[in-house]
LUMLO-900577 format. One line per field, with one value per residue (C-alpha): residue in one letter; x, y, z; residue number from 1. Coordinates in pm, whole numbers. Example, Ala and Ser with C-alpha at 12.3 -4.5 7.8 and 13.67 -1.06 7.14 Angstrom:
res a,s
u 1230,1367
v -450,-106
w 780,714
n 1,2
end
This chain:
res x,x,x,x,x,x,x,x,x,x,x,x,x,x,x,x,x,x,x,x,x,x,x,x,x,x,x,x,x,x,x,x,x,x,x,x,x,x,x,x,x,x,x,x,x,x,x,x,x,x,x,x,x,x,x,x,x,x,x,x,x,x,x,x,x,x,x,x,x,x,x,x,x,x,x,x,x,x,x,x,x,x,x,x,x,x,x,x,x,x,x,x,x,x,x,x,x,x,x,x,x,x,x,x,x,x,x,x,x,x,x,x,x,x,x,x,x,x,x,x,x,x,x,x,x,x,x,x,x,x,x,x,x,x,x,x,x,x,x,x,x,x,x,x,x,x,x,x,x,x,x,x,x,x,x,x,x,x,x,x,x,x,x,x,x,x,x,x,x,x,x,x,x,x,x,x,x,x,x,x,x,x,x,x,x,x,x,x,x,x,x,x,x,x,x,x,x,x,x,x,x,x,x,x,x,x,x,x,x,x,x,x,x,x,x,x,x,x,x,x,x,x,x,x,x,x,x,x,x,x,x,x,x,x,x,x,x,x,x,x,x,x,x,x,x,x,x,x,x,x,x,x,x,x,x,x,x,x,x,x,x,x,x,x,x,x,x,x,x,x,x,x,x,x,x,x,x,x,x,x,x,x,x,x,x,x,x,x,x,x,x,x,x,x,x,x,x,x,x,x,x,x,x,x,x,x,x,x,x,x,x,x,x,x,x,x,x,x,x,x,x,x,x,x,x,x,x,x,x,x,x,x,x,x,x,x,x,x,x,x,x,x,x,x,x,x,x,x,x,x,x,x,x,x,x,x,x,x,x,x,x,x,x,x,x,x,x,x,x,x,x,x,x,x,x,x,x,x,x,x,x,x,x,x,x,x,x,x,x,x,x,x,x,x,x,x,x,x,x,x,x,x,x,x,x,x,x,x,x,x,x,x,x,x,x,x,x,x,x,x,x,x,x,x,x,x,x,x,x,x,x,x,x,x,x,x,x,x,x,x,x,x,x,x,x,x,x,x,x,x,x,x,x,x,x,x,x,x,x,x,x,x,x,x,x,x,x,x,x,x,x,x,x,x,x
u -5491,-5672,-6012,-5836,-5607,-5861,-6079,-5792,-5686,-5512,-5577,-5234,-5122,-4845,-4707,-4592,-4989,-5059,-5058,-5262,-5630,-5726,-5845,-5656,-5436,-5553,-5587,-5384,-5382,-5612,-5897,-5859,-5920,-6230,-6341,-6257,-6438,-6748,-6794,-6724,-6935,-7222,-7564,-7341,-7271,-7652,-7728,-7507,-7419,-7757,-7775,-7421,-7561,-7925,-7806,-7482,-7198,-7419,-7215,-6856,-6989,-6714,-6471,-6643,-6581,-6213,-6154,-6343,-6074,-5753,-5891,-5971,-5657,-5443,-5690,-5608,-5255,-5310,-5507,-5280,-4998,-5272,-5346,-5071,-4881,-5159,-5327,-5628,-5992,-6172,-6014,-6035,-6248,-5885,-5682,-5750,-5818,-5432,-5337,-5555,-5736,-6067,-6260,-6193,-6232,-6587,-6681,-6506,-6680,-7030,-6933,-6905,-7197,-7405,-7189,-7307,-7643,-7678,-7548,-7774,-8061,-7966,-7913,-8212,-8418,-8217,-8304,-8676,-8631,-8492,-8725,-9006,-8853,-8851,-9204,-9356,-9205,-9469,-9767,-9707,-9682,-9736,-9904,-9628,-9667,-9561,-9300,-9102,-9013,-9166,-8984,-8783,-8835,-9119,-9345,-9510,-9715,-9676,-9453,-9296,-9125,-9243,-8983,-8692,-8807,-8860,-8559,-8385,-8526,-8471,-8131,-8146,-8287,-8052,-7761,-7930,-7915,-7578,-7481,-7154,-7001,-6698,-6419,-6524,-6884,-6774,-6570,-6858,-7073,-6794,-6784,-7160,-7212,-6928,-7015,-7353,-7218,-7031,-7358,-7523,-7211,-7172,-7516,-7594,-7282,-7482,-7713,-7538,-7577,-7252,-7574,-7601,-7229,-7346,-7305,-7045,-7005,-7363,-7289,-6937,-6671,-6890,-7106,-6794,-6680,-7011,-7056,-6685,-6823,-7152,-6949,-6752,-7068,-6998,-6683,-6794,-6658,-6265,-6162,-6422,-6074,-5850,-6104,-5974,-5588,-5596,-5615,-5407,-5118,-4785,-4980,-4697,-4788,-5098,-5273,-5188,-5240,-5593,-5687,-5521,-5656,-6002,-6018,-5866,-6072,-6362,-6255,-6275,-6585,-6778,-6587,-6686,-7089,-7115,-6946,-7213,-7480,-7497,-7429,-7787,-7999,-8035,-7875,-8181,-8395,-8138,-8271,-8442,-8373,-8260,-8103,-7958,-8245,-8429,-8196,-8188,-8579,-8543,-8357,-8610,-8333,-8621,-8454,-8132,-8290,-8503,-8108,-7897,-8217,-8168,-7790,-7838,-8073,-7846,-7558,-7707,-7830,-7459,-7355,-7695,-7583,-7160,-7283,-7529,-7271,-7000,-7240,-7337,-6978,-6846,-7181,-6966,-6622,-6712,-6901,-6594,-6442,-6741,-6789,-7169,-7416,-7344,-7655,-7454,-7201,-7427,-7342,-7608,-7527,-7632,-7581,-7269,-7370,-7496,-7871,-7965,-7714,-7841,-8231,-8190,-7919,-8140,-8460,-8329,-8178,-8519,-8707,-8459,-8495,-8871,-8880,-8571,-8539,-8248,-8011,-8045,-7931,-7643,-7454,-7523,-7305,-7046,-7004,-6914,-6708,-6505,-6468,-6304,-6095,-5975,-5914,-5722,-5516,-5388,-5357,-5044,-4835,-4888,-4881,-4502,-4436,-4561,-4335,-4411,-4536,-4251,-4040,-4199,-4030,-4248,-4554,-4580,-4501,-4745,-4482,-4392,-4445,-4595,-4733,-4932,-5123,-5209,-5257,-5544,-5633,-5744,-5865,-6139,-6232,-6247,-6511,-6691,-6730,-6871,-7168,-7520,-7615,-7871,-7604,-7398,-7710,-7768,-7462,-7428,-7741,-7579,-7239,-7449,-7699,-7332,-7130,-7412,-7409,-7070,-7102,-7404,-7284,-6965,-6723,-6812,-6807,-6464,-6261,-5936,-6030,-6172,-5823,-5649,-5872,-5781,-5398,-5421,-5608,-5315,-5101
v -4385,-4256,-4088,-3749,-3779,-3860,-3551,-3322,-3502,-3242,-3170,-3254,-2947,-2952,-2705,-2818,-2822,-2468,-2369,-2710,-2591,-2559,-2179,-1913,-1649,-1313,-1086,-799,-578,-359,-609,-736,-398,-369,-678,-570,-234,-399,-628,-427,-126,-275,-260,-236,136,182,-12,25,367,431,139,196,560,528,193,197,477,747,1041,862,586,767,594,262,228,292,53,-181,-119,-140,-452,-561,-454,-690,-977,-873,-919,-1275,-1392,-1215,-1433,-1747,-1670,-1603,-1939,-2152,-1983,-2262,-2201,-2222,-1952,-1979,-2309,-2459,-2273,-2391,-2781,-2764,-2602,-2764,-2996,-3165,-3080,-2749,-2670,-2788,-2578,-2286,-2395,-2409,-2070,-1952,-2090,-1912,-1569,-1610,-1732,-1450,-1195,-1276,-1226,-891,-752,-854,-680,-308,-391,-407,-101,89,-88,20,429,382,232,508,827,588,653,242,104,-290,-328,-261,-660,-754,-533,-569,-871,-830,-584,-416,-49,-14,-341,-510,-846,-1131,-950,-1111,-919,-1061,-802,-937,-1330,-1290,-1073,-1371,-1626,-1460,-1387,-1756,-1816,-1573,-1809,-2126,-2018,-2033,-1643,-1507,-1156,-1048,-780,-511,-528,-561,-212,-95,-123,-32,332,329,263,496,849,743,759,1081,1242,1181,1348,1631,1724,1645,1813,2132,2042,1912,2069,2057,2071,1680,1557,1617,1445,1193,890,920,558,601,390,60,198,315,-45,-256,-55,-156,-516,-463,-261,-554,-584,-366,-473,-837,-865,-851,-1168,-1303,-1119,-1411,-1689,-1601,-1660,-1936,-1686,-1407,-1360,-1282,-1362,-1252,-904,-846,-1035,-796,-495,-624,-670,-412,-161,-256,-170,133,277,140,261,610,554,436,709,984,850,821,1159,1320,1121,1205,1552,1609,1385,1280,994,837,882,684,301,264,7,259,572,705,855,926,1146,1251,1278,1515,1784,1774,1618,1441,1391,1265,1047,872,874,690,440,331,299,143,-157,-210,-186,-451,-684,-749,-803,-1037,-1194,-1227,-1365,-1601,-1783,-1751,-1958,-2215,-2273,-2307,-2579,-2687,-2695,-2865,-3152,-3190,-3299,-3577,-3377,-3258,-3514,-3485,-3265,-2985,-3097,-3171,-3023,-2964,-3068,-2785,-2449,-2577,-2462,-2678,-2627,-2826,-2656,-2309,-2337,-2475,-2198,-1938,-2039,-2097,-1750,-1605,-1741,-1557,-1180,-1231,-1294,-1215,-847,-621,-575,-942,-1066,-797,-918,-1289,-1221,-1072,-1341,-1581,-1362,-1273,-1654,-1674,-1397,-1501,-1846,-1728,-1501,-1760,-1967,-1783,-1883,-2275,-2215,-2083,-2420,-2653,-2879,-2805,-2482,-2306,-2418,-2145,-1820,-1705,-1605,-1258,-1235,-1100,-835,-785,-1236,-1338,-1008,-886,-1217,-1264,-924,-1001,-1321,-1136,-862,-1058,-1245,-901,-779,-1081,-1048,-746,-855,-922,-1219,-1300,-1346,-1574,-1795,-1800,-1866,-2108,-2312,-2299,-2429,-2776,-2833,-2800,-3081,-3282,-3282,-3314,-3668,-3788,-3743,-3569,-3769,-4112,-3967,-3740,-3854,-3760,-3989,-4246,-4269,-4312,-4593,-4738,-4744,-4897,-5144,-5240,-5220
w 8966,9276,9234,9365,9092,8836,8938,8827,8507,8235,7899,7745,7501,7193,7087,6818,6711,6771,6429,6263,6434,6064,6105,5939,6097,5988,6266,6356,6662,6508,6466,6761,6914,6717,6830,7223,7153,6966,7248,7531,7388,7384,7634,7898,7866,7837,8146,8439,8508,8583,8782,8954,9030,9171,9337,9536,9443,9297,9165,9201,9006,8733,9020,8995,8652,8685,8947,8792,8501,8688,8838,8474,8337,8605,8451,8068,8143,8253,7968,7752,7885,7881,7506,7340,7535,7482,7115,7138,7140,7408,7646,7995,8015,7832,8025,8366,8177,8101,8392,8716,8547,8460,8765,8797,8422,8467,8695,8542,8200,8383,8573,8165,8053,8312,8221,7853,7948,8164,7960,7699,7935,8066,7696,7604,7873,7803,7433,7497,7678,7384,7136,7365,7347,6995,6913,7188,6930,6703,6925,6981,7351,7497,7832,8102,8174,7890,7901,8207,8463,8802,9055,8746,8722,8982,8797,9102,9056,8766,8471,8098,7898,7587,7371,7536,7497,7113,7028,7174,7017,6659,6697,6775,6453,6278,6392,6307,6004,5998,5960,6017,6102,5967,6090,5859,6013,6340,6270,6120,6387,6654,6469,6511,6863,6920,6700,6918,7246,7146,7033,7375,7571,7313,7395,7748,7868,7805,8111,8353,8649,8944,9214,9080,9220,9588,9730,9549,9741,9910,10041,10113,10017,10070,9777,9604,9569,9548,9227,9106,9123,8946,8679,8585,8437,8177,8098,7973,7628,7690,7747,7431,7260,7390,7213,6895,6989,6735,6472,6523,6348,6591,6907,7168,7016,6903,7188,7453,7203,7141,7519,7677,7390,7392,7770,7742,7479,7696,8006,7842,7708,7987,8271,8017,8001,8357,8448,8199,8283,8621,8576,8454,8570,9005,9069,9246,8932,8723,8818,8441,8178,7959,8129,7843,7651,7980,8011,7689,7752,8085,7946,7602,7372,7223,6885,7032,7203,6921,6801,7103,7110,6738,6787,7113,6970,6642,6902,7171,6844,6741,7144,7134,6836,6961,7328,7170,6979,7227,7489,7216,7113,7476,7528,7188,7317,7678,7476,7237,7564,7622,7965,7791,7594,7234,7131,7186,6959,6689,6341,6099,5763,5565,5788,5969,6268,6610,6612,6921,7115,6975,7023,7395,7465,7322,7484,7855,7775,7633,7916,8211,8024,7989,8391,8578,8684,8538,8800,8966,8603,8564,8926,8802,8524,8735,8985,8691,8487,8829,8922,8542,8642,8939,8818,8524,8724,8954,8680,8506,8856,8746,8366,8446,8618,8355,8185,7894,7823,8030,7705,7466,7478,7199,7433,7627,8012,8283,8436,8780,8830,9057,9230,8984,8908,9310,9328,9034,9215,9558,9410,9167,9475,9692,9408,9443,9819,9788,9524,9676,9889,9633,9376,9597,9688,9313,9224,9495,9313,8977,9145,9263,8955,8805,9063,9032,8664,8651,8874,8734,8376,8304,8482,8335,7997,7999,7646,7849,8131,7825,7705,8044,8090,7773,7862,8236,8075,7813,8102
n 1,2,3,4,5,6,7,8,9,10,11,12,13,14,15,16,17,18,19,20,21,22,23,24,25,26,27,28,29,30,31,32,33,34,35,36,37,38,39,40,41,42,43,44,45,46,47,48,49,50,51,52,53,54,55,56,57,58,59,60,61,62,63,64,65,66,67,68,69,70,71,72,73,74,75,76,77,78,79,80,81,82,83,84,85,86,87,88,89,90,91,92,93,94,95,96,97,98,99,100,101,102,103,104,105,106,107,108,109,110,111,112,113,114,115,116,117,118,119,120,121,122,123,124,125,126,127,128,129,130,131,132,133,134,135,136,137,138,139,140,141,142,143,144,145,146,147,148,149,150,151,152,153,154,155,156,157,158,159,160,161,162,163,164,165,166,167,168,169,170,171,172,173,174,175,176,177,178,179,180,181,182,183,184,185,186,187,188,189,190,191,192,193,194,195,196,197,198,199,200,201,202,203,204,205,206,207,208,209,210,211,212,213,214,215,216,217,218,219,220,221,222,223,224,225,226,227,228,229,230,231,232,233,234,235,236,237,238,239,240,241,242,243,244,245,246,247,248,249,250,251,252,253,254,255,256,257,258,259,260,261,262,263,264,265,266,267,268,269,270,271,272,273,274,275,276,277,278,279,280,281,282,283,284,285,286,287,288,289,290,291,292,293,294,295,296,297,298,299,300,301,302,303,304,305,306,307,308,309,310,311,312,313,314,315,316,317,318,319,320,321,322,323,324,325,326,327,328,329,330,331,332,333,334,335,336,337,338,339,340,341,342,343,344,345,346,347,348,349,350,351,352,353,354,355,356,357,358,359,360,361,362,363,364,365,366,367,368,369,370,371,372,373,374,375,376,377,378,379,380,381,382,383,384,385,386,387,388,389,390,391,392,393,394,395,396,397,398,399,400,401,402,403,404,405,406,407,408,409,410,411,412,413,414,415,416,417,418,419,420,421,422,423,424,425,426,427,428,429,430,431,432,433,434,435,436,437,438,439,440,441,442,443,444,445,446,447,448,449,450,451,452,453,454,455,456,457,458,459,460,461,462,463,464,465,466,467,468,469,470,471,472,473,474,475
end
C-alpha cells in the first residue's frame, strides 16, 4: 500500500453493530431537545451579543445571529443525516474517519479538541465575570489582576484571572470524581437558564430606547457578517446532540427533531436578547465580560441583575461541566484509535472515569481562561467548530457513495442532495474567511503542533493501520 493510501486509511463501519455499543437507547426527541437547548443556552447568550454589538455589527447584531442560524441549520441537516446513518459515538471526528479517512479525521479530531479546549476557556472567563457581579452586591472584590487576562475589558499590563483558573480546575475535580448528569437535570437546568433569560427581556424592554438602533449596521455589511462568524460562537452545543446517536431510540426521527429543535428554540432566544439588549444600552459600551447585568446595572435593575448573574453562573457551571467531559472523552475516543498515547485512555478503577486525560484537559484549559483575553478565545472556538462544519457538510456527498452505508434506508436524508450540503460547505468556509487574522495564525499553529504530532506519534501507532500491517504480512 502506498504511503498516500495509508494516510487516508478508513475506519470500517457495520451496521449490523449499530445497536451492540452496550449503551442503552432511551432518548426521545424531547430529550434531545433539552440537551440542544441546555448546551446551546449556555454563556454564550451572556457573552456575544455584547461582543457582536460593540465589536463589528452593532445594532444588527439581531441579523448576525440569524445568519449565523441559517448557516447552522444547513450544518444540522448534515449531521442529522451523519448521525442517524452512522448512530456511533464520537460524532464528527468518526464521521469523516469512515468517510475520508485517517488523516483527515486527525486533524478534524485535533480541530475538536481545540473547540472544547477553547470553549472551556472562554466560559470560564464570563463565569468569573458573573461570580465577580455577584461577590461585589457582597461588598467583596479581587484586585482587577487577578481578575481579568491582559487586554480584556480595558486591563493593560501582566493579568490572571485566578476565578476563571480555579472554577476550572474544580469542575475538573467534580468529574474525576466520576459524577454524572442525567436528563431530568439537564431539563431542570434548561427551564432555569431560560425563565432567566425571560426575566432580563421582560424587564429591560421597558428601557430600551429606538435612539440606540442608529445607526444599525454602523460597519456595514462587512461588520454585518464578521459578527455572523463570531456568533457561531454562541451556537456551540448543537452538534454535542449528534454524540449521543448511539442512544436514541428511532434515530431517523428523533435525530433531526433534536438538532433542528434545539436551534430553533435558540435562535429565538439569542435574536430576542440581542434585539433587547441593544435597545438600552450603546452598542460601543457593550465590550464587557458580562453585558447582561451591566445592563441590567445601567438602567438601576439592581435586583435583576444580582438575579441573571446567579442563573448565569449555575447556567455556565453545567456548560463547564458538559464541555469538560466532551473534550476528555474525544482525547478518549482518538486514543481508542491508538492515534493518542494511552494516558488518555486510562480508566480508573474505582470512579470509571479517565483521570489523566481529565486533569491535563482541565489544566491546559484553566491555564488559557486565566490568560487569554475574551474575544481572542471566543473566534478560536469558531474557527474549529466551522472547520467541523464544513467538513461534515461535504462529508454527506461521500457518505451517499459509500458501499456500504448507502445500503441503509433507515437513516434521514439531507434534502435538496447535493445543493444544500455544498451550499453548507462554502458557506462554513465563507464564515471562516471572514474571522480575524489572529485566529487564522492561531489556528494555523494548532494545525502544525497537530501534523507534527500526528507524524511523530500518531501514525506509527494507528490500530487500523496496526491491523493492515498484520494482514500484508500473512500475505
Amino acid at each position: 500500500m502506498k504511503a498516500s493510501q495509508r494516510l487516508l486509511v478508513k475506519k470500517s463501519v457495520n451496521p449490523a453493530n449499530f445497536n451492540k455499543g452496550g449503551l442503552e437507547k432511551t432518548l426521545s426527541a424531547f430529550s434531545l431537545t433539552m440537551m440542544g437547548v441546555g448546551a446551546i443556552v449556555g454563556s454564550g447568550i451572556f457573552i456575544t451579543p455584547g461582543i457582536i454589538a460593540a465589536k463589528y455589527a452593532g445594532p444588527a447584531a439581531m441579523l448576525s445571529f440569524v445568519i449565523a442560524a441559517v448557516v447552522c441549520s444547513l450544518a444540522a441537516l448534515c449531521y442529522a443525516e451523519f448521525s442517524s446513518t452512522i448512530p456511533l459515538a464520537g460524532s464528527a471526528y468518526t464521521y469523516v474517519y469512515t468517510v475520508f479517512g485517517e488523516f483527515l479525521a486527525w486533524i478534524l479530531g485535533w480541530s475538536l479538541i481545540s473547540e472544547y479546549l477553547f470553549a472551556v476557556s472562554s466560559v470560564a472567563v464570563s463565569w468569573s465575570s458573573y461570580f465577580q457581579n455577584l461577590m461585589s452586591g457582597f461588598g467583596l472584590k479581587l484586585p482587577t489582576f487577578l481578575t481579568a487576562a491582559a487586554g480584556t475589558a480595558g486591563v493593560s499590563g501582566a493579568g490572571f484571572n485566578l476565578i476563571a483558573f480555579v472554577v476550572v480546575l474544580a469542575v475538573s475535580l467534580l468529574l474525576v470524581g466520576g459524577l454524572q448528569e442525567s436528563t431530568r437535570v439537564n431539563s431542570i437546568m434548561v427551564i432555569v437558564k431560560i425563565l432567566v433569560i425571560v426575566l432580563f427581556i421582560g424587564v429591560a424592554i421597558f428601557f430600551v430606547k429606538p435612539a440606540n438602533y442608529h445607526p444599525f449596521m454602523p460597519h456595514g455589511v462587512s461588520g454585518l457578517v464578521k459578527g455572523a462568524s463570531l456568533a457561531f460562537y454562541a451556537y456551540i452545543g448543537f452538534d454535542a446532540v449528534s454524540t449521543a446517536s448511539e442512544e436514541v431510540k428511532n434515530p431517523k426521527r428523533n435525530m433531526p427533531i433534536g438538532i433542528v429543535g434545539s436551534l430553533v428554540v435558540a435562535s429565538i432566544l439569542y435574536v430576542a436578547m440581542a434585539a433587547v439588549l441593544v435597545g438600552v444600552v450603546h452598542y460601543s459600551k457593550l465590550n464587557v465580560g458580562d453585558p447582561v447585568a451591566y445592563a441590567l446595572a445601567v438602567i438601576h435593575q439592581n435586583w435583576a441583575a444580582g438575579i441573571v448573574s446567579l442563573g448565569a453562573v449555575v447556567g455556565m457551571t453545567t456548560v463547564l461541566i458538559v464541555m469538560l467531559y466532551g473534550g476528555t472523552r474525544l482525547l478518549f475516543a482518538i486514543s481508542r484509535d491508538g492515534l493518542l498515547p494511552k494516558v488518555f485512555r486510562t480508566v480508573s478503577p474505582h470512579t470509571k472515569v479517565p483521570v489523566k486525560s481529565t486533569w491535563i484537559f482541565g489544566i491546559i484549559a484553566s491555564v488559557f481562561a486565566a490568560v487569554i483575553p475574551l474575544d481572542k478565545i471566543a473566534e478560536l472556538v469558531n474557527i474549529g467548530t466551522l472547520f467541523a462544519f464544513a467538513m461534515v457538510s461535504i462529508g454527506v456527498v461521500f457518505l451517499r457513495q459509500h458501499e456500504t452505508l448507502q445500503q441503509i434506508n433507515s437513516s434521514f436524508k439531507v434534502p435538496f442532495y447535493p445543493v444544500l450540503p455544498v451550499v453548507s460547505f462554502l458557506a462554513c468556509v465563507y464564515l471562516m474567511l471572514n474571522l480575524q487574522a489572529f485566529t487564522w495564525h492561531m489556528f494555523g499553529i494548532w494545525l502544525v503542533i497537530g501534523i507534527v504530532i500526528y507524524f511523530a506519534y500518531s501514525y506509527r501507532h494507528s490500530r487500523i493501520r496496526a491491523g493492515l500491517r498484520a494482514k500484508e504480512s500473512k500475505s
